[in-house]
C-alpha positions in Angstrom: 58.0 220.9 141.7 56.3 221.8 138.0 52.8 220.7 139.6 54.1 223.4 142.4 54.7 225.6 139.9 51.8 225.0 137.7 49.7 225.9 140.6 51.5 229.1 141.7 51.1 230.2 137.7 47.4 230.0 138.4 47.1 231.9 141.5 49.3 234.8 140.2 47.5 234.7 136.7 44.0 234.6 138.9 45.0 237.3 141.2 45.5 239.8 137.8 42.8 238.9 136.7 40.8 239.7 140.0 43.0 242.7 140.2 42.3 244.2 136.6 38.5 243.5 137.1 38.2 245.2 140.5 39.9 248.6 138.7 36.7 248.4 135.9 37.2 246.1 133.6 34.6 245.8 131.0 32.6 242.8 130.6 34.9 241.3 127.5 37.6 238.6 128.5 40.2 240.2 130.2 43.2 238.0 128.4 43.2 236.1 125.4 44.0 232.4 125.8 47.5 232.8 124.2 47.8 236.1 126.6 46.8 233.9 129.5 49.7 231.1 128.7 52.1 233.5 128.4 51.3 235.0 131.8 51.8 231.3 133.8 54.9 231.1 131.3 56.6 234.6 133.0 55.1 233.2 136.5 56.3 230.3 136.3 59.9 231.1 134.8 59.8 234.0 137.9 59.7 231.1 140.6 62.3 228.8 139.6 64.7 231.7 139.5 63.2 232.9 142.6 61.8 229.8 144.8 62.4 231.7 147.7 59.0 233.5 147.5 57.5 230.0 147.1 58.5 229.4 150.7 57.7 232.9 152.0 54.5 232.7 150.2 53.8 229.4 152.1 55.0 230.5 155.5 52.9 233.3 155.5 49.6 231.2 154.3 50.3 228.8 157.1 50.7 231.7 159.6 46.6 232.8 158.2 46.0 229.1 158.7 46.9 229.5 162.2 45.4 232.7 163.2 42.1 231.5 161.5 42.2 228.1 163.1 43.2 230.0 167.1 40.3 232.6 166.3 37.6 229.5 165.8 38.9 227.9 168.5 38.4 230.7 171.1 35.4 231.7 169.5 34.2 227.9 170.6 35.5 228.5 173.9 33.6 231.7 174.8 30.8 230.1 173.5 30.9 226.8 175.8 32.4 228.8 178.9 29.5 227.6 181.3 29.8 224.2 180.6 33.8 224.5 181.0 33.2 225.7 184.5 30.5 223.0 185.4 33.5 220.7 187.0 30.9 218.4 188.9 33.7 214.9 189.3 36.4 216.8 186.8 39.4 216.5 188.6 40.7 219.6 189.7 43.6 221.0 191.6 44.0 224.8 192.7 42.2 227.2 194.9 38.4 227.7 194.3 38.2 231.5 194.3 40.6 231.3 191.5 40.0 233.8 189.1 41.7 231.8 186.0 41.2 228.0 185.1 43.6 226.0 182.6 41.4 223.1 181.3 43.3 220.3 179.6 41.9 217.4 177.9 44.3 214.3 177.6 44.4 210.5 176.9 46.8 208.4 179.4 47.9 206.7 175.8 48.8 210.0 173.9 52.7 210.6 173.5 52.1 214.2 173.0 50.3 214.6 176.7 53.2 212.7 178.3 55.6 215.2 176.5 53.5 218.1 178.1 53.2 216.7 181.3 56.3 217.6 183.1 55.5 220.8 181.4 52.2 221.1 182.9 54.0 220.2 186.4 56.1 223.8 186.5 53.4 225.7 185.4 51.2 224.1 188.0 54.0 224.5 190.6 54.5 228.0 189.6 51.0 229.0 190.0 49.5 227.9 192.9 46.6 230.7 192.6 45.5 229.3 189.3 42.6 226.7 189.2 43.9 223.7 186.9 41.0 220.8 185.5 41.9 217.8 184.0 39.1 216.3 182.0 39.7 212.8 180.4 39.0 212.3 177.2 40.2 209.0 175.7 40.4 208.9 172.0 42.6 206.1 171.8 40.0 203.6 173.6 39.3 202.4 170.5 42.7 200.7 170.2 43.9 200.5 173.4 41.6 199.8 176.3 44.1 200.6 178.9 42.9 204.5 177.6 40.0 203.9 179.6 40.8 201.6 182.4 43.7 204.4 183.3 40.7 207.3 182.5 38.9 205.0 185.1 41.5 204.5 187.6 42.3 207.7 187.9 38.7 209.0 188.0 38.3 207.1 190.9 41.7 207.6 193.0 40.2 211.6 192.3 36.8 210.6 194.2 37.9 209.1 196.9 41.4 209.8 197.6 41.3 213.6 196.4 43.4 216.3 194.2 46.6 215.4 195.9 46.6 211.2 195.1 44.9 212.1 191.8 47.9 214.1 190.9 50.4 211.9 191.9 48.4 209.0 190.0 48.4 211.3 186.4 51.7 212.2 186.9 53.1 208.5 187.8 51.4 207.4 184.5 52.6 209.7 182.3 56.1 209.4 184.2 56.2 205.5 183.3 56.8 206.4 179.3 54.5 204.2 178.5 52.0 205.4 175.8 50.6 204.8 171.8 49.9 201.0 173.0 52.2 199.9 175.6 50.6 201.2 178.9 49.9 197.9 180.4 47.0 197.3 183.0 49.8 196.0 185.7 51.5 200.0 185.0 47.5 201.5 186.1 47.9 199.0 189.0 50.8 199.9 189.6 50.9 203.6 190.0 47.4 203.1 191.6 48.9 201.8 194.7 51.6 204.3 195.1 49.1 206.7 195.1 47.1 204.9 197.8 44.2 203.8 195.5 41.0 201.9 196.7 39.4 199.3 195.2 37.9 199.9 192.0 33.9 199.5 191.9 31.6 198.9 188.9 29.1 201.6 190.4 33.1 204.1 190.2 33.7 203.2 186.2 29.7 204.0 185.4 30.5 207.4 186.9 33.8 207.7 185.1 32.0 206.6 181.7 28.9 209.1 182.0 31.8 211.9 182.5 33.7 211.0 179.7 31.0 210.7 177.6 30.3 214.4 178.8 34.0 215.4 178.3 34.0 214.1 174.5 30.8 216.2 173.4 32.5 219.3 174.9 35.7 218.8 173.3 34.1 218.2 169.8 31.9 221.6 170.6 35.0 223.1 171.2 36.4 221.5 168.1 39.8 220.2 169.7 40.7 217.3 166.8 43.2 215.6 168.9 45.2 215.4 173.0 46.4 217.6 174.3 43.8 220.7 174.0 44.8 223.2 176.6 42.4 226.1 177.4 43.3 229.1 179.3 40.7 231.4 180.5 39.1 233.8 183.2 36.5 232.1 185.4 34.5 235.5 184.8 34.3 237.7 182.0 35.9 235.7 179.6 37.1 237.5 176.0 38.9 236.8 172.8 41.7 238.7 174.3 42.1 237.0 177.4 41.1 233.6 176.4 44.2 231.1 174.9 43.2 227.8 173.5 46.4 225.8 173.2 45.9 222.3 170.3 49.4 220.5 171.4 52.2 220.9 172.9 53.6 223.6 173.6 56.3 225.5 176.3 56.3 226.7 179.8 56.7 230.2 178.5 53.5 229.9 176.5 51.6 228.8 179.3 52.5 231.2 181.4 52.0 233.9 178.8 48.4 232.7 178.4 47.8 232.6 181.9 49.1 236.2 182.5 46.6 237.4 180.0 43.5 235.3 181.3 44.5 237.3 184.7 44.3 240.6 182.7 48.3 241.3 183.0 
């Protein structure tokens, strides 16, 4: 709390100063040392009677933080919109005169893309005009290699079975619990053959490799730091106004506010 406080001291005692200097101050100190101490003194002795503004102070920081962060990541959206639409082996689902594509990058392993999964599943369900691409990208590989033999399972089952056994494999994954580590090779088996899965082939997991490969450069251009990253946007004449990058999860409602905007309502 005093190193809290300390630090507060500063910033109001700095933002005076800035304040004073800005009004044309002359080039001479604007406070003496001893005038300077007092200042954090009154500051200070202001916010413990008033910690209050400590928290509205910080609420309305993180808010900036927030904004400043969503406006990067849209700006980085705009900017890789071709390669977003290049969906060459990207599984999709959705008509393809679509005029709005939500892009969502996930790891079969992430907790926080099985919590949005069912939510994905009503937004999906509840619009059927919208163009929806799922693009592996398996950050927890490194730890778990069931990240990628599900990436490559699934990849596969997309190929050769289509949109419809892909999405009942994603789903039946996700829908097992099973995630941070304990996703087992027998669940991917599993779920595989529900969803009426071929054999797997070493000539299927190069293709699945060279495509996540391509998925992890685009979501590092786009600057996604973790799954899920969930981009809404139009297929054409894409804009900071009607483009909605989404880093976690997050509610139907907000989805389907996003999606309203990337179809210009």
């Amino acid at each position: 709390m005093k190193k809290t406080l300390k630090m507060a001291a500063l910033v109001l005692a700095m933002s005076t100063a800035l304040t004073s200097a800005s009004s044309g101050a002359t080039d001479a100190a604007l406070f003496t040392p001893a005038q300077q101490a007092r200042i954090g003194e009154i500051a200070a002795d202001y916010l413990v009677a008033h910690p209050d503004v400590l928290i509205e102070v910080s609420k309305k920081l993180q808010a900036r933080q927030q904004a400043s962060q969503q406006q990067a990541y849209v700006l980085s959206a705009l900017k890789a919109h071709r390669l977003l639409m290049q969906l060459d082996g990207v599984p999709v689902k959705g008509p393809s005169d679509s005029k709005v594509i939500v892009t969502e990058f996930f790891d079969y392993e992430c907790i926080a893309c099985s919590m949005m999964a069912p939510v994905m599943e009503k937004v999906m369900a509840a619009n059927a005009g919208v163009r929806f691409a799922f693009r592996d990208w398996t950050i927890f590989a490194s730890r778990y290699p069931e990240s990628t033999l599900a990436s490559h399972r699934g990849l596969s089952i997309y190929r050769h079975q289509g949109a419809d056994a892909y999405m009942t494999y994603h789903n039946g994954i996700y829908r097992t619990g099973h995630n941070e580590g304990k996703l087992t090779a027998e669940d991917i088996e599993t779920v595989a053959t529900t969803s009426g899965a071929a054999a797997l082939s070493d000539d299927d997991n190069v293709t699945s490799d060279h495509l996540i490969e391509n998925n992890d450069a685009l979501a590092e251009m786009l600057g996604l730091t973790g799954t899920p990253g969930i981009i809404i946007m139009p297929v054409e004449n894409a804009t900071a106004d009607n483009t909605t990058v989404l880093p976690g999860v997050v509610s139907e409602q907000v989805m389907q506010q996003a999606i309203a905007r990337a179809a210009g309502g």
